[in-house]
C-alpha positions as CSV (number, residue, x, y, z in Angstrom):
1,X,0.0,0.0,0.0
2,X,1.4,3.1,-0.8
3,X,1.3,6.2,1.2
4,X,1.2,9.5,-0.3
5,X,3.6,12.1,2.1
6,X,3.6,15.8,1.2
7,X,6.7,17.5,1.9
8,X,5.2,21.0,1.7
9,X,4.8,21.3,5.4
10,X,9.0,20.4,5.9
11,X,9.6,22.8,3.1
12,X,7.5,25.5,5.0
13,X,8.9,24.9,7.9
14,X,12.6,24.9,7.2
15,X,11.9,27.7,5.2
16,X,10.5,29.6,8.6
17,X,13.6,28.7,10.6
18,X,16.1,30.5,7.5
19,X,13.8,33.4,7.9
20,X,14.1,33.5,11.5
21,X,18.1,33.3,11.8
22,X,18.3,35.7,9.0
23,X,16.6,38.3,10.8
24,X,18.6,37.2,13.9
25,X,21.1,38.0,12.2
26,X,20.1,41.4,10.8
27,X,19.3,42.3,14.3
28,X,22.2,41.0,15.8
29,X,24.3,43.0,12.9
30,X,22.3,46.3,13.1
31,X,22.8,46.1,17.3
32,X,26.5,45.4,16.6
33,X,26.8,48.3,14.4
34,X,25.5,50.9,17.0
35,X,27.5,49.9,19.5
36,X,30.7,50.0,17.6
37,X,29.9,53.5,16.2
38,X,27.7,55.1,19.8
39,X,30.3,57.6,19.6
40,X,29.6,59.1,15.8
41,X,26.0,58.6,16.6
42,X,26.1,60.8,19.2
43,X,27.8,63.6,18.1
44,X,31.9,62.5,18.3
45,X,32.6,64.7,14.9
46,X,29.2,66.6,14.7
47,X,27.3,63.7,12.6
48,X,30.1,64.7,9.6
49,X,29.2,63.1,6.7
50,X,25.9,61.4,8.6
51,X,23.1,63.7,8.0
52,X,22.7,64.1,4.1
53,X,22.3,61.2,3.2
54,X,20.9,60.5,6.5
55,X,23.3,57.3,8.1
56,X,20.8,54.0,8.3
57,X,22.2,53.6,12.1
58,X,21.6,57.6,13.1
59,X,18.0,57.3,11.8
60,X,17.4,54.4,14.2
61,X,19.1,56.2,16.6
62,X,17.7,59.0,16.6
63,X,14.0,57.7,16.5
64,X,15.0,55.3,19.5
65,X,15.6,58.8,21.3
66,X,12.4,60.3,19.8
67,X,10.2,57.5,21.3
68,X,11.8,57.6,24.5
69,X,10.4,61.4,24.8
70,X,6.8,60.2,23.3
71,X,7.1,57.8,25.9
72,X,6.2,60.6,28.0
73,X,3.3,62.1,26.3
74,X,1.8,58.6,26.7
75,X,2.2,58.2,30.2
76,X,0.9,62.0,30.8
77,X,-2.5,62.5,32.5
78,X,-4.2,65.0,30.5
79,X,-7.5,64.5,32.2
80,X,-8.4,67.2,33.9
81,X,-11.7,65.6,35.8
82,X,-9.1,63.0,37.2
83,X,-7.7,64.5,40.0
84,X,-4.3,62.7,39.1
85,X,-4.4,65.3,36.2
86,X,-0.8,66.4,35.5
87,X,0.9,62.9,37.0
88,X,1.7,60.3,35.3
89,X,-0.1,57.3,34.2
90,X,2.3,54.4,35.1
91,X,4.7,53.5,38.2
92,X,8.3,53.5,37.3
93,X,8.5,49.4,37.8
94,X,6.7,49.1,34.7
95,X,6.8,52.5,32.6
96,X,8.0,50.9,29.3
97,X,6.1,47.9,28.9
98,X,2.9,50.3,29.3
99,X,4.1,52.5,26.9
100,X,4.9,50.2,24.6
101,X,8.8,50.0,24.5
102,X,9.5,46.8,26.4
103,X,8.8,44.2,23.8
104,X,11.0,43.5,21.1
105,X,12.9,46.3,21.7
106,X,16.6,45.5,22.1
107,X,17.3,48.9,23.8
108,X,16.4,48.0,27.4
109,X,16.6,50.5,29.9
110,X,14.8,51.2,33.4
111,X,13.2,54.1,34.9
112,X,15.3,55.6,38.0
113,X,13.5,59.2,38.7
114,X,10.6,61.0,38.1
115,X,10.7,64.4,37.5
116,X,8.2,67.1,38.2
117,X,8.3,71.1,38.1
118,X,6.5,74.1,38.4
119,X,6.7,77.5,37.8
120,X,7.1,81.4,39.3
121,X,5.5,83.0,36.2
122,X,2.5,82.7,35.1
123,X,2.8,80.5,32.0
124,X,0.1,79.7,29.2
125,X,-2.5,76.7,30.2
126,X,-0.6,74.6,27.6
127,X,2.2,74.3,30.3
128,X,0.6,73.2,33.5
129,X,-2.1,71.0,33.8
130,X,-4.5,71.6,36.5
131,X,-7.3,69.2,37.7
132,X,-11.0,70.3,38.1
133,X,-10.9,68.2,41.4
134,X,-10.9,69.5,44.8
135,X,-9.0,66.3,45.6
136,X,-6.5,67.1,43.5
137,X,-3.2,64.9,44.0
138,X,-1.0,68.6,42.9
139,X,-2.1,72.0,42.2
140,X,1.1,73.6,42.0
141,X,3.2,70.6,39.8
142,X,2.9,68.5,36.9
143,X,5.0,65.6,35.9
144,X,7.3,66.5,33.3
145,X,9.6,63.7,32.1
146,X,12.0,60.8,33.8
147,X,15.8,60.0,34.3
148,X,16.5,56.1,32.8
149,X,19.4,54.1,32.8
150,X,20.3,51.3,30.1
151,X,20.5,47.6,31.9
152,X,22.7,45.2,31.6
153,X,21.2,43.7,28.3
154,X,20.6,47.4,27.1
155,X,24.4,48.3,27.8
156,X,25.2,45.3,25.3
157,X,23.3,46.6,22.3
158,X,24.1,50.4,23.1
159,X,27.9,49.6,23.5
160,X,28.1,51.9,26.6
161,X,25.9,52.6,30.4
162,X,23.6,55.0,28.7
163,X,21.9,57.5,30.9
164,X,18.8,59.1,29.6
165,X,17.0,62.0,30.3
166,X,13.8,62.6,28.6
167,X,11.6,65.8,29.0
168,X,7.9,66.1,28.1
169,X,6.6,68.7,26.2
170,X,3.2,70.5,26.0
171,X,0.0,68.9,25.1
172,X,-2.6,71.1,23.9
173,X,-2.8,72.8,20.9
174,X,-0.5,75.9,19.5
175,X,-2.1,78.7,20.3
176,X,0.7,79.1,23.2
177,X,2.8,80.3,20.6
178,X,1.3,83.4,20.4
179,X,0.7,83.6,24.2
180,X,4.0,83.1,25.3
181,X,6.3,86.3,26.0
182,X,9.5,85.9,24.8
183,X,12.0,87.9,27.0
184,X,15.2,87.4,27.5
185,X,17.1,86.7,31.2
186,X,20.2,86.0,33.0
187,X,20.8,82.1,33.7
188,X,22.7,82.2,36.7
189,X,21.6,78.5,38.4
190,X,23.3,77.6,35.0
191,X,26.1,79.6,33.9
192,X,26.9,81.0,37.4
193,X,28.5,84.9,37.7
194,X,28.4,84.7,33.8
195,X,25.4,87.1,32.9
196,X,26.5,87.1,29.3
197,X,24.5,84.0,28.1
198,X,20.6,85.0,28.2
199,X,18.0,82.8,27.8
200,X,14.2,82.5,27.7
201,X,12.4,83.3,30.9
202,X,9.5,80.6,30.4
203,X,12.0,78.0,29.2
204,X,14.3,78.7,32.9
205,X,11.4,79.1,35.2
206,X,10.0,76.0,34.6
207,X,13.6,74.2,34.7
208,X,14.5,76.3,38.5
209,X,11.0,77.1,39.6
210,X,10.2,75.4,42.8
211,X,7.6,75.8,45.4
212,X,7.6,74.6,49.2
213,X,3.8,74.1,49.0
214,X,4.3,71.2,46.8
215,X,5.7,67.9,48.1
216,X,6.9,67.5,44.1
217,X,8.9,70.4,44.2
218,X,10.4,71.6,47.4
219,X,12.9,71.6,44.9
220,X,13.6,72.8,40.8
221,X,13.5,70.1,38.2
222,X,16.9,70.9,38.0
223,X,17.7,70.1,41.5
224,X,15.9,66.6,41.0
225,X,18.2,65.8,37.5
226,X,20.7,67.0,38.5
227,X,21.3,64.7,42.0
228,X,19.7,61.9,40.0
229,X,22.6,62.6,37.4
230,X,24.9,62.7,39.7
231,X,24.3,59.5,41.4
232,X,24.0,57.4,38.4
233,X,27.6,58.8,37.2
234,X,29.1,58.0,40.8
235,X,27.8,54.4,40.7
236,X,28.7,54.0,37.1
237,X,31.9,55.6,37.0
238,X,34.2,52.5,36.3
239,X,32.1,51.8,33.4
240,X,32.0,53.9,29.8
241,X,28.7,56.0,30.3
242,X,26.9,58.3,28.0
243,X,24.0,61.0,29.3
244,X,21.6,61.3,26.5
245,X,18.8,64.2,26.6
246,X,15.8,64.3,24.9
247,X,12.6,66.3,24.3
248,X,10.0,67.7,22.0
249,X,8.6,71.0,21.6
250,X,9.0,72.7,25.3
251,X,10.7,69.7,26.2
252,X,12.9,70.0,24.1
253,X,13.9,73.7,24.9
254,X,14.4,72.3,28.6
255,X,16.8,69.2,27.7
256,X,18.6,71.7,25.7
257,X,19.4,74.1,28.9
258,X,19.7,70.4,30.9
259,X,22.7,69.3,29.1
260,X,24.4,72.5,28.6
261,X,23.9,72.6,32.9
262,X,25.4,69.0,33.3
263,X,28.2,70.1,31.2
264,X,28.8,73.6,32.5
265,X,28.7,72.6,36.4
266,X,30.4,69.1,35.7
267,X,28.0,66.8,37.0
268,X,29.4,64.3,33.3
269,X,32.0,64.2,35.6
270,X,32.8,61.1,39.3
271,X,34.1,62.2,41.9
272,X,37.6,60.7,41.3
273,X,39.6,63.3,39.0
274,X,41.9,60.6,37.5
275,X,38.2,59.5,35.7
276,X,37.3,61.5,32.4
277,X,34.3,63.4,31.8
278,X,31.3,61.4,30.0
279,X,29.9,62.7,26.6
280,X,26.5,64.6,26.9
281,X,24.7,64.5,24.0
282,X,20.6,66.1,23.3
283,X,18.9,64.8,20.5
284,X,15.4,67.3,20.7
285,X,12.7,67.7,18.1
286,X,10.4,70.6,17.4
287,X,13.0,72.8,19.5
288,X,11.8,76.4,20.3
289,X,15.0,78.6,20.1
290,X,16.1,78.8,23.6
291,X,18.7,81.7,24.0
292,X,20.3,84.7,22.6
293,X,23.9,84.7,20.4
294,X,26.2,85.0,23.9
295,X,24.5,81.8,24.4
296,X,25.3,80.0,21.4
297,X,28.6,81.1,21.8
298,X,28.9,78.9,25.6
299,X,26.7,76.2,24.6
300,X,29.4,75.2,21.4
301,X,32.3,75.8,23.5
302,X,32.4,72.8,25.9
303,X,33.3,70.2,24.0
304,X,32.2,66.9,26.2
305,X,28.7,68.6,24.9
306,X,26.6,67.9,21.2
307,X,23.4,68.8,20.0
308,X,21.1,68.0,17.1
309,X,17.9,69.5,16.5
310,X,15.2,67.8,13.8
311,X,13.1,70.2,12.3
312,X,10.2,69.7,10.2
313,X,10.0,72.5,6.9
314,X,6.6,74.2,7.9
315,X,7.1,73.6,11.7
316,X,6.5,77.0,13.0
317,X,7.2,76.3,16.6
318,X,11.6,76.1,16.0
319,X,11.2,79.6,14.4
320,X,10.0,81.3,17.8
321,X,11.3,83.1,19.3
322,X,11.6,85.2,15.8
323,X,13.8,88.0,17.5
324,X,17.2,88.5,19.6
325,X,17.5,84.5,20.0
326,X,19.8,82.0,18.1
327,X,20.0,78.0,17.4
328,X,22.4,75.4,19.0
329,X,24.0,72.8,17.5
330,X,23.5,70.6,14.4
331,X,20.1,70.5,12.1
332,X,18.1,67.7,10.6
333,X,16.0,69.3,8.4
334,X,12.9,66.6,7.4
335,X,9.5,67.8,5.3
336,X,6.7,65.5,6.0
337,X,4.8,67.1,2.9
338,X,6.8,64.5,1.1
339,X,5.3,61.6,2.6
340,X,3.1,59.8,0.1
341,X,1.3,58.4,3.7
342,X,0.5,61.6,4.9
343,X,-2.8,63.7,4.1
344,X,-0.9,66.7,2.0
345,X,-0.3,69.2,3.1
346,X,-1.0,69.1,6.4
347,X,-1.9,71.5,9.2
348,X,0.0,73.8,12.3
349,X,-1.2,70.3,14.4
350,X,0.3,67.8,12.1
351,X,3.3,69.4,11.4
352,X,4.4,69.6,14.8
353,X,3.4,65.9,16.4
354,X,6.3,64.3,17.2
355,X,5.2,61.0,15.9
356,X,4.9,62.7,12.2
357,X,8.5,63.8,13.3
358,X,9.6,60.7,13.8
359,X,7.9,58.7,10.2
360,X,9.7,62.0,8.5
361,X,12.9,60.5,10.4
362,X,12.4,57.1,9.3
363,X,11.3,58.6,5.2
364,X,13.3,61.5,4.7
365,X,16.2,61.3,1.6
366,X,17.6,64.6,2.2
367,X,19.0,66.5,-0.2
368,X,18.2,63.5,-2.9
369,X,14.5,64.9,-2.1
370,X,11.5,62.4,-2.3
371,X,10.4,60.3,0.6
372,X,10.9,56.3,1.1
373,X,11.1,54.6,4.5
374,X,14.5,53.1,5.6
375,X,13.2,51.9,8.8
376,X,10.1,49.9,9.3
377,X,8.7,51.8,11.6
378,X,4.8,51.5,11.4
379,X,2.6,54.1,9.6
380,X,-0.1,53.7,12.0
381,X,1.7,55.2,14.5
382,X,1.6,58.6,12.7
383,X,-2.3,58.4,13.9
384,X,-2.1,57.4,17.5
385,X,-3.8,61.5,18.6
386,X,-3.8,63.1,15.0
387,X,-6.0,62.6,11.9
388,X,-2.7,62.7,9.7
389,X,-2.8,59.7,7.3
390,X,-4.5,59.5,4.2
391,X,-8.0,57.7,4.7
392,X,-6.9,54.8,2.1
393,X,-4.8,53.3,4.4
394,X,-7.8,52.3,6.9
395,X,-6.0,53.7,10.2
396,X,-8.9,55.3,12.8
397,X,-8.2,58.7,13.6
398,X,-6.8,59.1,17.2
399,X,-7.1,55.9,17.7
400,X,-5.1,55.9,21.3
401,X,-7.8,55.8,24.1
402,X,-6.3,55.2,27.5
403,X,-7.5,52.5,29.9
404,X,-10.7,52.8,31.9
405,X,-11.0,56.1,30.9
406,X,-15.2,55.5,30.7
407,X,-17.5,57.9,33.0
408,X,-14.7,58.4,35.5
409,X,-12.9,61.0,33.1
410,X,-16.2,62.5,32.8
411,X,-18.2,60.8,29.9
412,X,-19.9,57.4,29.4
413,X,-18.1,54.6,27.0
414,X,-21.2,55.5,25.0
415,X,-20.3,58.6,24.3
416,X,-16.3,57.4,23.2
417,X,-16.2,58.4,19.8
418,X,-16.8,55.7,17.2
419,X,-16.8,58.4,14.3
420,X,-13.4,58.0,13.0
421,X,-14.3,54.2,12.1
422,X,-17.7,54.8,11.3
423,X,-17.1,57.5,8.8
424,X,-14.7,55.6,7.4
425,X,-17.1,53.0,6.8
426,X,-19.6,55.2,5.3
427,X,-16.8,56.3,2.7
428,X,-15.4,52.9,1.5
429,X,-18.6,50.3,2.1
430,X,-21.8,50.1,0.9
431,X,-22.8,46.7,1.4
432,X,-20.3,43.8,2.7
433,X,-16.6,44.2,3.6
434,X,-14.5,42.8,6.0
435,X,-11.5,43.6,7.4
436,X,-9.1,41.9,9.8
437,X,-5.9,43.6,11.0
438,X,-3.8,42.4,14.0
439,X,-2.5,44.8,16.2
440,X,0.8,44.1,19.1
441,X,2.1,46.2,21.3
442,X,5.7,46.8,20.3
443,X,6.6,43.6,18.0
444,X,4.5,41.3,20.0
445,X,1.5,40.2,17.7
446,X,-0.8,39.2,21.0
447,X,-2.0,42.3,22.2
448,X,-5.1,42.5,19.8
449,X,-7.6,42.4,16.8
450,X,-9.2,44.4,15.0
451,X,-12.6,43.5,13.2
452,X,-14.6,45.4,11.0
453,X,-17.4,44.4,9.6
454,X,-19.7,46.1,7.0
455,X,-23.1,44.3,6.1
456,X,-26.6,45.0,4.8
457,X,-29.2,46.8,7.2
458,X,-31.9,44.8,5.6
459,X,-30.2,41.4,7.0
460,X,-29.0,42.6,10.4
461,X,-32.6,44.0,11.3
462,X,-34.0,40.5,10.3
463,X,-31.1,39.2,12.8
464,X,-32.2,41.3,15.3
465,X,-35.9,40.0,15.3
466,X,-34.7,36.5,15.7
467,X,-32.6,36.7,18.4
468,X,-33.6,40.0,20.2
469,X,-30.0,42.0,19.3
470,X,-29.9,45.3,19.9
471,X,-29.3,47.9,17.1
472,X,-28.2,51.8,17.7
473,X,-27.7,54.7,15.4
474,X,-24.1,55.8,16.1
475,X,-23.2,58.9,13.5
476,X,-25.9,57.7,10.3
477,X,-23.7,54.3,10.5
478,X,-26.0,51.6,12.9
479,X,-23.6,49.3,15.7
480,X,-24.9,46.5,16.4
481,X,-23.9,45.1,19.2
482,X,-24.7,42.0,21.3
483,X,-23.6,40.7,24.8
484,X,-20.8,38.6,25.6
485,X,-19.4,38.0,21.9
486,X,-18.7,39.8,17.9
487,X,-20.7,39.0,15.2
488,X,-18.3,37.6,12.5
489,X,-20.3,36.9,9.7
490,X,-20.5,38.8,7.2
491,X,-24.2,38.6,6.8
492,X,-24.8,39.5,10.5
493,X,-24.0,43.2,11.4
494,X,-24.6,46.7,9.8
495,X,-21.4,48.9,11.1
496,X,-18.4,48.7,12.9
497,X,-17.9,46.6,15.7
498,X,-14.4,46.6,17.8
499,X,-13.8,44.3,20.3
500,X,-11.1,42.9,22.4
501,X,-9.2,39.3,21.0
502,X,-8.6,37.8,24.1
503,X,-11.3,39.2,26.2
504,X,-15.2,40.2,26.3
505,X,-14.0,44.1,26.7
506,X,-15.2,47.0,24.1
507,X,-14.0,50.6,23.0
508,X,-15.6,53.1,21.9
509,X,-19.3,52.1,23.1
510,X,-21.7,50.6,20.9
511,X,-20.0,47.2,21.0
512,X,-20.6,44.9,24.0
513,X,-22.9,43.8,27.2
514,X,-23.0,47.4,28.5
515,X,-22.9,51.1,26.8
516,X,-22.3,52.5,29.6
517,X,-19.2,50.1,31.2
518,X,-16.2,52.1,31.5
519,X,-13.8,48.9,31.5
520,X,-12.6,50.5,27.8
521,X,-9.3,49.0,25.9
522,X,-6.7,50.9,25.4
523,X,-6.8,51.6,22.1
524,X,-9.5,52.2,18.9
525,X,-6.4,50.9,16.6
526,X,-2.8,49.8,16.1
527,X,0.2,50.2,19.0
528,X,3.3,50.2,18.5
529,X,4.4,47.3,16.0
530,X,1.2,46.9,14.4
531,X,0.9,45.8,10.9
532,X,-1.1,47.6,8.7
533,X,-0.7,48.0,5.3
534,X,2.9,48.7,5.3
535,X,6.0,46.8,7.2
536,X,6.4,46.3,11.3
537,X,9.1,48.2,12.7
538,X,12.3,46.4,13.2
C-alpha cells in the first residue's frame, strides 16, 4: 500500500527557521553596528558626513531617542476631571512595557527618577495641567519627564551605560505660541556669575521654579536631575557611560538648557579626578529657540557637549522666538509634505506631532529629495492623537484611548467616539466588507484584533428580530452590538464593531454587554508594532 507524504509542510517549515536566523542576524548586525559607532552617533565629529544622506544607524538612533520622549506624552495624565491630572499614568516598575517600549525592543533601559516642576511665572495653560478636582493629587506641579538608565542587556546593544534623560513637552494645541512672552534673562543656576549667556524666561522658570507648598517640588527640576545625574555617574563611574537628553517641543527647549547645565557645572564628571568626563549629547525635536547669540557662543564651546535638532520645513514652533535668539547645534532638516502616507499638506497640528517627526525620520532622503522609508517603523503610529494619514490606508483617527477612561474621566463609554471608524465606513462600504488587522504592542503580535465588519441593514434588522439583538444609530452608521461575543459573519452586522481578542472588553461604546461600562481598551487601533498595510518596525 502506498502512502502519499507531502513534503510541503517540511519545506514551510525549514523555510520559517532560514527566515528566523536571517533576521537574527540582521538584528544582531544592526545592534553590533551601534555599538561600535555610539560615539559618531552621538555627536563624536558633529554627525560629519551622517546627515545628508541621513546614516541608516543615526535614523534608528535618533527615533530610539524620539520615542523615548513620546514615551512621556503617553504616560501623561491630560485628564483634567481626574484629580491625578498632571501625574503620570504608570509607576516607574513598569513605565516601558505600558508605553509600549519593552517588547522587542533590544534597547532595554529602566526608569530611576521621576521628574516634576513648576513654575514662578505665570505660564500659558498649555504648560501646566491643572485638575477640576478639589482632591486634586498637585495644584502647584505636573509631571514632566523621567531619568533612565540602560541595563545590563541594554548596555550590550548600546555599547556603553547609557543615561537618559527625557523631558515632556506641552500637550494642547499651539495657540501658546502666540501667548508666550519671549523675554530674555540671565541664567545664573546655569552659567553662574556669567550674565553674558541669556536665555528664555519661560523656558528657565520651569527648569529652577520650585515651590515649598508642593511635596513635588520643594525643589527645581533641575535640583531633582541634576542629584539623580549625579548618582547614576558615581555608581557607574568604572564603566563607559553616556547621558543622552531628549525632548519635544518645550521639552525639548528644557533638555537643551539640561545638558548644557550637566556640562557647564560638571555633574558628566565622578568624583575621582583621575576618571574623564562622559559625553552629553541632546537629540530634541520641534525645539523652540532657547537663548540669545552669547548663548550659542557657551553652549558650542564645551566640548564633552553635542546637540542635534530635527526640524520639520513648515514647523513654526523652531522659528519662535523670531527676535534676539539663536540655534544650538546641528540641524536635521525633514519635510513630511513629502510623505506619500501623509494627508498633504498638512496643518499647524500635524506638522508639529512628534510622531509625524519621527515617520519624517524614518522617510526622509535629504537633499536627494522624495520620501521612502529606511526603517520599518509602522505608519499607523503617525495616527495614535492626530488625523494625519491618508483615509486609504484604513488607520482610525486618534485611535489611542487610554484605559478605563469610561464615565470616570467624565463621559460614558457611549459617548467614546466611534466616528473615525464609522465615517470611514460610510466612505469605502456600501454593502459587505471585512476587514481583519492584528495589532501588538511593540513587536508582540498578541496584544489585539481588530474586526470590521460592513453588512446589509436589511439582514442585520432580520437578525435582530430572531434573536432580540440590539441595534443603535451611532453617526448615520447603525452598531450592532450583542452581549458577551462579535458577530463575525458577514451577513450579521450593519457597522463597525471593535472588540477585544482575548477578552469580552469594548472601545468606543456601541459594542458589547454594557454602553455604559467604562472597563474601555486601550486603544480604537494599532500600538506600536502593528501591521497595517505597510511593514512592522524592526
Amino acid at each position: 500500500m502506498k502512502v502519499k507524504v507531502s513534503v510541503f509542510p517540511y519545506i514551510k517549515q525549514a523555510v520559517a527557521i532560514l527566515i528566523r536566523r536571517w533576521m537574527g542576524l540582521k538584528n544582531k548586525k544592526m545592534d553590533d553596528s551601534i555599538a561600535k559607532k555610539w560615539r559618531q552617533l552621538s555627536g563624536e565629529n558633529h554627525w560629519k558626513g551622517l546627515l545628508d544622506p541621513l546614516d541608516i544607524d543615526l535614523r534608528r538612533y535618533m527615533i530610539h531617542y524620539g520615542e523615548m520622549a513620546q514615551a512621556a506624552y503617553d504616560a501623561f495624565n491630560t485628564e483634567k476631571a481626574s484629580k491625578y491630572a498632571g501625574s503620570s499614568r504608570y509607576a516607574k516598575a513598569d513605565f516601558f512595557s505600558k508605553v509600549g517600549l519593552e517588547n522587542g525592543n533590544p534597547f532595554k533601559y529602566s526608569v530611576t527618577k521621576f521628574l516634576y516642576a513648576t513654575s514662578k511665572i505665570d505660564l500659558p495653560d498649555a504648560f501646566i495641567i491643572k485638575s477640576f478636582s478639589r482632591e486634586a493629587w498637585s495644584r502647584e506641579s505636573n509631571w514632566i519627564g523621567y531619568v533612565a538608565v540602560a541595563t545590563d542587556e541594554g548596555k550590550a546593544v548600546l555599547g556603553r551605560r547609557d543615561i537618559v534623560i527625557a523631558w515632556r513637552g506641552t500637550v494642547q494645541t499651539l495657540e501658546w505660541v502666540n501667548d508666550l512672552e519671549f523675554i530674555l534673562v540671565p541664567a545664573p543656576k546655569v552659567f553662574g556669575n556669567n550674565t553674558d549667556p541669556k536665555v528664555h524666561q519661560g523656558w528657565y522658570s520651569i527648569y529652577t521654579s520650585e515651590d515649598p507648598r508642593s511635596p513635588f517640588n520643594k525643589t527645581s527640576a533641575r535640583n531633582q536631575v541634576l542629584s539623580e545625574v549625579s548618582r547614576l555617574v558615581e555608581k557607574y563611574k568604572n564603566e563607559e557611560i553616556s547621558i543622552t537628553v531628549t525632548g519635544h517641543s518645550l521639552g525639548a527647549a528644557v533638555a537643551t538648557l539640561n545638558a548644557v547645565d550637566i556640562v557647564a557645572n560638571g555633574y558628566n564628571k565622578p568624583t575621582d579626578p583621575s576618571l574623564k568626563a562622559c559625553p552629553v549629547t541632546a537629540i530634541v525635536f520641534a525645539s523652540p529657540r532657547v537663548g540669545d547669540i552669547n548663548f550659542e557662543k557657551v553652549f558650542s564651546g564645551y566640548k564633552d557637549l553635542k546637540t542635534i535638532r530635527v526640524r520639520n520645513e513648515l514647523d513654526i514652533v523652531p522659528n519662535y522666538p523670531l527676535i534676539g535668539y539663536s540655534d544650538v547645534g546641528e540641524e536635521l532638516k525633514i519635510d513630511t509634505r513629502k510623505s506619500m502616507y501623509l494627508k498633504s499638506p498638512g496643518n499647524p497640528s500635524s506638522w508639529h506631532n512628534l510622531e509625524a517627526y519621527l515617520h519624517g525620520v524614518a522617510g526622509t532622503q535629504g537633499s536627494r529629495g522624495g520620501f521612502k522609508l529606511e526603517v520599518n517603523r509602522d505608519i499607523a503610529l503617525v495616527n495614535k492623537t492626530l488625523d494625519g494619514l491618508k483615509d486609504e490606508y484604513l488607520i482610525p483617527v486618534s485611535w489611542r484611548v487610554v484605559q478605563n477612561k469610561g464615565p470616570g474621566a467624565g463621559a460614558s463609554a457611549a459617548e467614546m467616539p466611534l466616528a473615525a471608524i464609522t465615517n470611514m465606513a460610510t466612505n469605502i462600504a456600501k454593502k459587505t466588507f471585512i476587514f481583519k488587522a492584528s495589532i501588538a504592542q511593540n513587536f508582540s503580535f498578541s496584544s489585539f484584533t481588530l474586526f470590521c465588519v460592513f453588512v446589509d441593514r436589511e439582514k442585520a434588522l432580520r437578525r435582530r428580530e430572531r434573536e432580540g439583538l440590539t441595534l443603535r444609530n451611532s453617526g448615520g452608521v447603525n452598531a450592532l452590538r450583542r452581549s458577551g461575543r462579535l458577530l463575525r459573519r458577514d451577513d450579521e452586522c450593519s457597522a463597525v464593531a471593535v472588540r477585544r481578542h482575548r477578552g469580552g472588553g469594548v472601545i468606543g461604546g456601541g459594542v458589547g454587554p454594557d454602553l455604559h461600562d467604562s472597563d474601555q481598551d486601550e486603544n480604537k487601533g494599532p500600538m506600536r508594532g502593528a501591521s497595517i498595510n505597510t511593514k512592522n518596525r524592526e
